[in-house]
C-alpha positions as CSV (number, residue, x, y, z in Angstrom):
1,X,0.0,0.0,0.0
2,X,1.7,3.4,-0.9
3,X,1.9,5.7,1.9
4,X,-0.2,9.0,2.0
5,X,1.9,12.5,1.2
6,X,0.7,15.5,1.4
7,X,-1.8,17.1,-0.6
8,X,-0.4,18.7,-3.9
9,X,-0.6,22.5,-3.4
10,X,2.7,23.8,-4.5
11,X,2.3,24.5,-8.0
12,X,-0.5,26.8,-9.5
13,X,-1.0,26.9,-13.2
14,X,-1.7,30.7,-14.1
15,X,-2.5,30.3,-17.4
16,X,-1.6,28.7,-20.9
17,X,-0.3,29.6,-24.0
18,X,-3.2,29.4,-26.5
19,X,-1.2,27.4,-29.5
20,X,0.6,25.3,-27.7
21,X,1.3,23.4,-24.5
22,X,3.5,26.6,-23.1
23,X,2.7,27.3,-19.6
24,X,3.0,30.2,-17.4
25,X,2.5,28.7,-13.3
26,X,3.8,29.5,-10.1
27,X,5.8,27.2,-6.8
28,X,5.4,28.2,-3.7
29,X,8.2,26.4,-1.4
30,X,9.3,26.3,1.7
31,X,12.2,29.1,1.5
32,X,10.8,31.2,-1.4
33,X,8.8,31.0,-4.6
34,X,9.8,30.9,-8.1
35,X,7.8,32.1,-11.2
36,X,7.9,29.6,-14.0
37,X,8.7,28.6,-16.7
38,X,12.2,28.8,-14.1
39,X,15.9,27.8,-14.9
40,X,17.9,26.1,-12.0
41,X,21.2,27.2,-11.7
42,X,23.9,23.9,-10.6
43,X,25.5,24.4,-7.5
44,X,27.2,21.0,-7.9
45,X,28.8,21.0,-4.1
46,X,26.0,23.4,-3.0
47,X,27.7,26.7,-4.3
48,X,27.8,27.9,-7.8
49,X,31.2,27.8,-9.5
50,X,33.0,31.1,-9.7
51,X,29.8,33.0,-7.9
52,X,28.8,34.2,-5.0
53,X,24.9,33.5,-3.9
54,X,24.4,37.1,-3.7
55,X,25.9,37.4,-7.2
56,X,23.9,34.7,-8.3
57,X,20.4,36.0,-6.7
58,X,21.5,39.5,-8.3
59,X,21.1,37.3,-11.7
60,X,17.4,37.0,-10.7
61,X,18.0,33.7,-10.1
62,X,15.9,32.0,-7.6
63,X,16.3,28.8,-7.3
64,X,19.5,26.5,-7.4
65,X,20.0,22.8,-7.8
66,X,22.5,20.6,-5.9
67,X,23.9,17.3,-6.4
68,X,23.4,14.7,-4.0
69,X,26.0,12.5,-5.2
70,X,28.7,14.7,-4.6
71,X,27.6,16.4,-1.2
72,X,27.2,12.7,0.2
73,X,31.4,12.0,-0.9
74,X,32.5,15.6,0.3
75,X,31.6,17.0,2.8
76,X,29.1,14.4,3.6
77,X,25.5,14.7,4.1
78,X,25.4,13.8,7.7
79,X,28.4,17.3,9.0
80,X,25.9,19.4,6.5
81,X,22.6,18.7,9.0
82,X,24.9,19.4,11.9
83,X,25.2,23.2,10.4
84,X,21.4,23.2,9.8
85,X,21.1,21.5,6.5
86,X,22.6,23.0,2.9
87,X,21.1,26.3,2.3
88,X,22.6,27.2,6.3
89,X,26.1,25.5,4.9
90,X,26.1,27.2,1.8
91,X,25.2,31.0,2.4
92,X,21.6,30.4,-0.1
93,X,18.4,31.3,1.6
94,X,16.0,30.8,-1.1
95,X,14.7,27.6,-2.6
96,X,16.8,24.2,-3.6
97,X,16.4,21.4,-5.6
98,X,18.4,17.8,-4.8
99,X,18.7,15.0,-7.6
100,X,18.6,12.1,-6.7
101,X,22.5,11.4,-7.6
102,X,21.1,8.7,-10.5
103,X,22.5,10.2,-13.6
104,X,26.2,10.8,-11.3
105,X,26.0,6.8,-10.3
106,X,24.8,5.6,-14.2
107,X,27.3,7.5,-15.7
108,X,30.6,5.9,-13.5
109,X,32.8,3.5,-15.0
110,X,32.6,1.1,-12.6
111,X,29.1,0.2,-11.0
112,X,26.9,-2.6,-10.2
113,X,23.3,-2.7,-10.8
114,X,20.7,-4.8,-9.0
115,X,17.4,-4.4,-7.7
116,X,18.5,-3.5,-4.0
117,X,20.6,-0.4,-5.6
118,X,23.8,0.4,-7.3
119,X,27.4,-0.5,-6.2
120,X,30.1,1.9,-7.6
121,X,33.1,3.6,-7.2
122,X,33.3,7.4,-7.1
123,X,35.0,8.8,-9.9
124,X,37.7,11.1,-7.4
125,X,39.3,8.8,-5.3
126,X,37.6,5.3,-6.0
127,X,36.2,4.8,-2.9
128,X,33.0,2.3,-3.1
129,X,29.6,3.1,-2.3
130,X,26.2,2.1,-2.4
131,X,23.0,4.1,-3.5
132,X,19.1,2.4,-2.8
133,X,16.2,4.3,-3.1
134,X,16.3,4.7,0.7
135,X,19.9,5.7,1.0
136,X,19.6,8.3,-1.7
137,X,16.2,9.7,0.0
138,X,18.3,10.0,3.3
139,X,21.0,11.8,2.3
140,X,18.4,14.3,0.5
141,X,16.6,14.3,3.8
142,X,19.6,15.3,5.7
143,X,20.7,18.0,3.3
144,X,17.3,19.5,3.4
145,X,16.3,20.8,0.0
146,X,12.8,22.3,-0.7
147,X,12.8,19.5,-3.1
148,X,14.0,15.9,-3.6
149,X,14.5,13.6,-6.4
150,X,13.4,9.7,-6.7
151,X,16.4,7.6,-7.0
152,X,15.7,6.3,-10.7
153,X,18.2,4.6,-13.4
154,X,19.2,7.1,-16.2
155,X,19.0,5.0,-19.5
156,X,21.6,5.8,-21.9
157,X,21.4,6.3,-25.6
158,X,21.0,4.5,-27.5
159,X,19.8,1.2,-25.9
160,X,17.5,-1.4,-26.9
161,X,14.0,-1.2,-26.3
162,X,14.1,-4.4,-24.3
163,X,16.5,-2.8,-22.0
164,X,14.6,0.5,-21.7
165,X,11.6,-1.6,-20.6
166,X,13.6,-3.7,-18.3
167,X,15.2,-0.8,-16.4
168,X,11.9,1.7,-16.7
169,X,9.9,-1.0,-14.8
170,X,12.8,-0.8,-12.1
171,X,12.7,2.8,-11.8
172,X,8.9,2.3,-11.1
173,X,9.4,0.2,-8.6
174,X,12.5,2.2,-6.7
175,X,10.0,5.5,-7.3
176,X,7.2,3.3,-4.6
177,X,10.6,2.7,-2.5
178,X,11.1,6.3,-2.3
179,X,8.0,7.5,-1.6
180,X,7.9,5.1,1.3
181,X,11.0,6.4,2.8
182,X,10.4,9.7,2.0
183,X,7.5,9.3,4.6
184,X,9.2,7.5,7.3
185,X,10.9,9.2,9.8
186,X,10.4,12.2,12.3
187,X,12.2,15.1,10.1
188,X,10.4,18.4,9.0
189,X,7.8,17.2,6.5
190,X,8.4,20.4,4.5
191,X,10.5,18.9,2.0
192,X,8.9,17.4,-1.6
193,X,9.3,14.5,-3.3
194,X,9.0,14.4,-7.5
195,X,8.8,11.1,-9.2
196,X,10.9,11.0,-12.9
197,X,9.5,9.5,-15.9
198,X,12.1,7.3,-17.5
199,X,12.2,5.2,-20.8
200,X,14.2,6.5,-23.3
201,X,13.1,7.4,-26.7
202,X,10.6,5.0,-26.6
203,X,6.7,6.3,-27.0
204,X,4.9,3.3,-25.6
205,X,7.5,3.2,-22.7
206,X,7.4,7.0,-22.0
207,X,3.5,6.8,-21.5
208,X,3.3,3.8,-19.5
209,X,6.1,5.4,-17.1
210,X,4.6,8.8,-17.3
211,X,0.9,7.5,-16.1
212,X,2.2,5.4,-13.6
213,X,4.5,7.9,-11.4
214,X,1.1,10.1,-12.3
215,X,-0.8,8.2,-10.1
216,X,1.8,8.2,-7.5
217,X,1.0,10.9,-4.6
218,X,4.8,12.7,-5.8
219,X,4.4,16.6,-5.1
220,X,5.9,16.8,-8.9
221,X,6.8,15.1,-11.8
222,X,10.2,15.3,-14.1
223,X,11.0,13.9,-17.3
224,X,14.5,12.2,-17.1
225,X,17.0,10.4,-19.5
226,X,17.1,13.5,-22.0
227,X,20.0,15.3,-23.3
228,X,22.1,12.3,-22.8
229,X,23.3,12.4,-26.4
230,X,20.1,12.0,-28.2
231,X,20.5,15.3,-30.1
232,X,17.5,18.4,-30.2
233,X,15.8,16.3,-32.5
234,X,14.6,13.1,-30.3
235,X,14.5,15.7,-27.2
236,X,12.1,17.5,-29.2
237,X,9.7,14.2,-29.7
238,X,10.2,12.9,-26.6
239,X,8.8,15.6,-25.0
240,X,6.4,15.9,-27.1
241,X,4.7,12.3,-26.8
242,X,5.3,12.6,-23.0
243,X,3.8,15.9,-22.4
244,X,0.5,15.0,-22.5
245,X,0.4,12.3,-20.6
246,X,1.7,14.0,-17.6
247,X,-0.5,15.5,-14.8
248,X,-1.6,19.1,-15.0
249,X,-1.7,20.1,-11.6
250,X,1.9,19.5,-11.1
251,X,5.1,21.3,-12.1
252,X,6.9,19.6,-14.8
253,X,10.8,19.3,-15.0
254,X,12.9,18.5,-17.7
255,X,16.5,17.5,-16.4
256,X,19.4,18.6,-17.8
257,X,18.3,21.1,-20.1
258,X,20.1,22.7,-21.9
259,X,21.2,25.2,-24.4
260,X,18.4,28.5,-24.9
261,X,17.5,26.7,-28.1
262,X,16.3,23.8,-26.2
263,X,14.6,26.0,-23.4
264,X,12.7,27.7,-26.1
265,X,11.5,24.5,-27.6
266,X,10.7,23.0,-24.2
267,X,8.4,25.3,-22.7
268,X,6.5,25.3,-26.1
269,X,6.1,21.8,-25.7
270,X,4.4,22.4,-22.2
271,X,7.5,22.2,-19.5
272,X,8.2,24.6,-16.6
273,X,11.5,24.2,-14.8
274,X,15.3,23.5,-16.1
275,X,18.3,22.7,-14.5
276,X,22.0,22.4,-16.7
277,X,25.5,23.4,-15.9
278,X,26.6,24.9,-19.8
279,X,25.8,28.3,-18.8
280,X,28.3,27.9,-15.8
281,X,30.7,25.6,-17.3
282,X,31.1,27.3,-20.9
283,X,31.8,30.7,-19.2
284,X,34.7,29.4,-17.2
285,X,36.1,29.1,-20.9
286,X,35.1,32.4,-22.6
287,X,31.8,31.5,-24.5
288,X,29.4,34.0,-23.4
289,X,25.3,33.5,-24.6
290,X,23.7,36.4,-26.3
291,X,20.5,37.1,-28.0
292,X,22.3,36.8,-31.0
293,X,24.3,33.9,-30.0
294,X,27.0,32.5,-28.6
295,X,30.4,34.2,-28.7
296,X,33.7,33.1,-27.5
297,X,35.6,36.1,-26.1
298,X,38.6,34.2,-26.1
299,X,39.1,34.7,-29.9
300,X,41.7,36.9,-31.5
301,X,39.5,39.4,-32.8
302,X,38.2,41.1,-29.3
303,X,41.5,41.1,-28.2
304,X,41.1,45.3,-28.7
305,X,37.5,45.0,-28.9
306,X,36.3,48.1,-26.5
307,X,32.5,46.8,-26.6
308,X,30.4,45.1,-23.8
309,X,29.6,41.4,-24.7
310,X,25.9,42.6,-24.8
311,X,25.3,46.2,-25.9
312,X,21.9,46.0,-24.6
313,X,22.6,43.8,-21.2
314,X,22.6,45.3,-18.2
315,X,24.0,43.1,-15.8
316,X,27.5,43.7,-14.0
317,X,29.9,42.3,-16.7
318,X,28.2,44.7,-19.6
319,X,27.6,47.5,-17.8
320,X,31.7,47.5,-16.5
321,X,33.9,45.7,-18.3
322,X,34.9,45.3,-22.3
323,X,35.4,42.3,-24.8
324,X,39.0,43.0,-24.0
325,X,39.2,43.1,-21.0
326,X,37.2,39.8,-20.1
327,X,39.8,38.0,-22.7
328,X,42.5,39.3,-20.9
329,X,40.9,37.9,-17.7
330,X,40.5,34.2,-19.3
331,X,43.8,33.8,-21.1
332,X,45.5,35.3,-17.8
333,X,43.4,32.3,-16.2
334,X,42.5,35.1,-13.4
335,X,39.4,33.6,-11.9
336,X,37.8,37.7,-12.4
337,X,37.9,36.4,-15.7
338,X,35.2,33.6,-14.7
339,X,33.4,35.4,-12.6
340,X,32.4,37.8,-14.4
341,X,31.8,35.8,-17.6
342,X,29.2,33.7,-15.0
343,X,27.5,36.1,-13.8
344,X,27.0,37.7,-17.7
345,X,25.9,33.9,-18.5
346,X,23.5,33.4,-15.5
347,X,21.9,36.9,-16.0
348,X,21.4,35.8,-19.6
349,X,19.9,32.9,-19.0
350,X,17.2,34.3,-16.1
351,X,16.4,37.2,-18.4
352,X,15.4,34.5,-21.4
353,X,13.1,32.8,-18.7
354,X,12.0,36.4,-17.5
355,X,11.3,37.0,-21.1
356,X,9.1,33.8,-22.1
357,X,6.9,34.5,-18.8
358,X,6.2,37.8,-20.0
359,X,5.3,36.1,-23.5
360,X,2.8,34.0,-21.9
361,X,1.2,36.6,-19.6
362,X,0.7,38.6,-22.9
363,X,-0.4,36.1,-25.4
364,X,2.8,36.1,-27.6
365,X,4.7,33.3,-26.7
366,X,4.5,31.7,-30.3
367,X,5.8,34.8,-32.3
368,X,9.0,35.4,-28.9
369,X,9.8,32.0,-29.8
370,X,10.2,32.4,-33.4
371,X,12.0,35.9,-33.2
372,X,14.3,34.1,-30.4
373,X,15.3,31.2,-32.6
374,X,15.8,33.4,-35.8
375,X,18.0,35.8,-33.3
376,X,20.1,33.1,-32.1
377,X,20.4,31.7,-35.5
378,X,22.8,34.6,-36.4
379,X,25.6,33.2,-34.7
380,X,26.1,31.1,-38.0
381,X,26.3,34.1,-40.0
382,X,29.2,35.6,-37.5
């Protein structure tokens, strides 16, 4: 018998894009609440790479992801309750999102698989571990984000349809685990639980794993096992014969998503919040997102260049600092350099969010997506 949760309140669907699935909603949780459609920032070990949380709430960011896989290995889940749990430990006051550590423990070298959990090795300094449902629901418990993560198995692409099958049905079966566990216990019951729909790019299996964890009693659902090499094309249809089998009432997540392109794309086909470290990671390198698309400061040709990355941005890095001078920072490998081509990337990215909301609230979001994409498609002329 599954155990009774709490009734679903958090989301509320404002309205909808006429044309499409696009949706324009609002999550109320425990530390804050976030406007969606929403992109997640990844503060892999609970702090975002090269960023202050002030500089990062200054983004307009309002909600961060960390990962449970590496917070249980360093510096452990159990000295992170002892300082009141992860937003205490790590300076950020407003909401958090925990995975579950799945796709970290499906994409090791070295890892055993068996209905009980998974056996591996982590990746830094080999040292084995072992992952259930239950273990992975504790440590998520003891880090205390607004929001955990079912422990599921990440398929990878490609794989056969008999394997998809085979490992969906066992992510069904460790979601009941979790929402078991998630319910045991005497901690704060403030913290919600979202079941992910596995199963590849496989329409039959998507829908029979999408109406099952829909009539779970999870707080929200997430579409996992995208963007693992599949290309924009299958993330496109996968979403797309998913979407409407997925319940209303709840917020939808798409994990590890993605480039603008694919965030534009998304929340036409009906999906609120994001989470994926390119922003992050491709500034610590130079490439900086525009309207007009990417650029990658490190190139010869701003190497005098006296202009902002973004004439028309008005975060910190544009309103301060020149082509130049942000090339000089990277090649000097001065961490300025990434700092400041973060925060440009982060700001970026929130406003693009901030943008499509304000396309939905007015009735546009159809004709914003198309002038986004042809904007962004000028990076091929550059």
């Amino acid at each position: 018998m599954m155990p009774a949760m709490k009734q679903n309140g958090i989301f509320t669907l404002l309205n909808k894009d006429s044309r499409s699935p696009a949706r324009r909603g609002r999550l109320k949780l425990p530390h804050g609440t976030v406007e969606t459609p929403a992109f997640m920032p990844v503060a892999t070990q609970g702090v975002l790479k090269a960023m202050t949380p002030l500089q990062l709430e200054e983004t307009g960011a309002r909600v961060v992801l960390g990962n449970t896989y590496h917070l249980a290995w360093r510096p452990g889940e159990k000295l992170i309750r002892k300082f009141g749990g992860l937003h205490k430990f790590s300076g950020w006051d407003g909401p958090m999102l925990t995975d579950s550590g799945g796709f970290q423990v499906f994409s090791v070298k070295y890892r055993t698989i068996d209905e009980e959990g998974v056996t591996f090795r982590y990746a830094s300094d080999g040292e084995s571990e072992f992952f259930s449902p239950e273990r992975s629901i504790q440590i998520q418990r003891d880090l205390g984000a607004d929001i955990a993560m079912a422990f599921d198995e990440c398929i990878p692409y490609p794989c056969t349809h008999d394997y998809a099958r085979q490992s969906t049905q066992r992510t069904l079966r460790w979601a009941k685990r979790c929402l078991t566990a998630h319910s045991k216990g005497d901690d704060d019951r403030s913290q919600f639980l979202f079941g992910i729909v596995q199963g590849s790019v496989f329409k039959d299996l998507r829908r029979d794993c999408a109406l099952a964890i829909a009539d779970m009693p999870f707080d929200g659902i997430a579409v996992g096992g995208v963007s693992v090499g599949e290309g924009l094309d299958l993330l496109k249809k996968v979403v797309e014969f998913t979407e409407p089998h997925l319940p209303k009432k709840h917020v939808r997540y798409l994990m590890g998503v993605g480039f603008p392109e694919d965030l534009l794309e998304s929340v036409e086909r009906g999906m609120d919040i994001f989470d994926c470290v390119i922003p992050s990671r491709m500034a610590r390198s130079g490439t900086l997102f525009t309207p007009q698309g990417r650029i990658r400061v490190t190139n010869n040709k701003y190497r005098k260049d006296s202009y902002p990355v973004d004439t028309a941005c008005d975060c910190y890095t544009c309103s301060r600092f020149s082509r130049a001078f942000l090339r000089h920072a990277i090649m000097s490998k001065e961490v300025l350099g990434s700092t400041l081509c973060t925060i440009h990337n982060m700001h970026y990215y929130q406003k693009l969010m901030a943008d499509m909301r304000s396309a939905l609230d007015a009735g546009r979001f159809g004709q914003f997506k198309a002038e986004a994409l042809d904007r962004l498609a000028e990076r091929d002329k550059r």
